[in-house]
C-alpha positions in Angstrom: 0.0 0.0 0.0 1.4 3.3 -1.1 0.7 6.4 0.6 0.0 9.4 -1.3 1.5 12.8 -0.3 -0.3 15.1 2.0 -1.1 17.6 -0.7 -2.2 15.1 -3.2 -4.5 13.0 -0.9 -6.0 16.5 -0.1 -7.0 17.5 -3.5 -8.1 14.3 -4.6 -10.5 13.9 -1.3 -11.9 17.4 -2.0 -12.7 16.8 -6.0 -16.6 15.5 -6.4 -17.0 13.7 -9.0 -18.7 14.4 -12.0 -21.9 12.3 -12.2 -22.4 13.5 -8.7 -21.5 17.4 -8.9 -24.5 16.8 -12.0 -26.9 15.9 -9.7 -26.4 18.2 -7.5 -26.8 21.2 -10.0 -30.3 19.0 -11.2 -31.6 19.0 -8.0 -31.1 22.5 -7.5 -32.7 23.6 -10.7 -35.7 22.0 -9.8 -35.9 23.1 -6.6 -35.5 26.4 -7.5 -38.0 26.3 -9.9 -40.5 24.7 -8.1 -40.0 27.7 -5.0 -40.2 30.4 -8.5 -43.3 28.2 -9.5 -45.3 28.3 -6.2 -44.3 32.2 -5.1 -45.5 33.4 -8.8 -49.1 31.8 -8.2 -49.1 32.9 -4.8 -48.4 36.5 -5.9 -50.9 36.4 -8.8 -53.1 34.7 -6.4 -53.1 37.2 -4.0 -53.4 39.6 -6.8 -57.0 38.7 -7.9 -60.2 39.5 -6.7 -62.2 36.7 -5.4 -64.9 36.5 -8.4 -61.4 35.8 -10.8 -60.8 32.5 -9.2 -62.6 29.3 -9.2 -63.7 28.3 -5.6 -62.1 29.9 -2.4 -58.9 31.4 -2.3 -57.9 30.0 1.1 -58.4 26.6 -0.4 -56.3 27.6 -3.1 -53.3 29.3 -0.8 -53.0 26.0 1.4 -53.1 23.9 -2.4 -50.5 25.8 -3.2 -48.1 24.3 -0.7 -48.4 20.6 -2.3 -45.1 20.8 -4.2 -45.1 21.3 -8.4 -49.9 19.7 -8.0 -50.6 23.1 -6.7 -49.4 26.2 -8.6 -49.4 23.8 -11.9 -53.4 22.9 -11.1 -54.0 26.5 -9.8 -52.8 28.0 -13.0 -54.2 25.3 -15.2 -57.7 25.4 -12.7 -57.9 28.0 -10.5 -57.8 31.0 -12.5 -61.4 32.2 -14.3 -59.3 32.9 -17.5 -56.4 30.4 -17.2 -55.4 32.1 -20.8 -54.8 35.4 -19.0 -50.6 36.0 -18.0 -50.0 36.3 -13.6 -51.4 39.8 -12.5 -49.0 41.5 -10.5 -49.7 44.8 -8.9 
């Protein structure tokens, strides 16, 4: 058994491989996207008038908490006009 240098068994211990370094920048995307996802409905949400959304928007602020179901069904469902862009004031 050889025995690598100090420095070397340093910088070799420190280095992530690729494949998981990858991942890591995967799971991040989605993450953040998934945070962008739910804060935009909850802005436009908060944004309309109760008569613009299809049943109560309480129901619709706790649905949004259910990771990528709620703002994707609350923009494809909630909304009156699901054509219309996110209102923000």
């Amino acid at each position: 058994m050889t025995k690598k240098p100090a420095s070397q068994a340093a910088t070799s211990a420190s280095k992530t491989p690729a494949s998981k370094r990858g991942r890591e920048i995967a799971v991040t995307v989605v993450g953040v996207t998934q945070i962008a996802l739910a804060a935009i409905a909850a802005a436009d949400l908060s944004h309309r008038r109760s008569d613009e959304v299809h049943g109560p928007k309480m129901v619709w602020s706790l649905a949004l908490n259910i990771p990528w179901a709620g703002p994707l069904s609350y923009f494809a469902l909630g909304r009156k006009d699901p054509t219309s862009l996110p209102r923000f004031k």
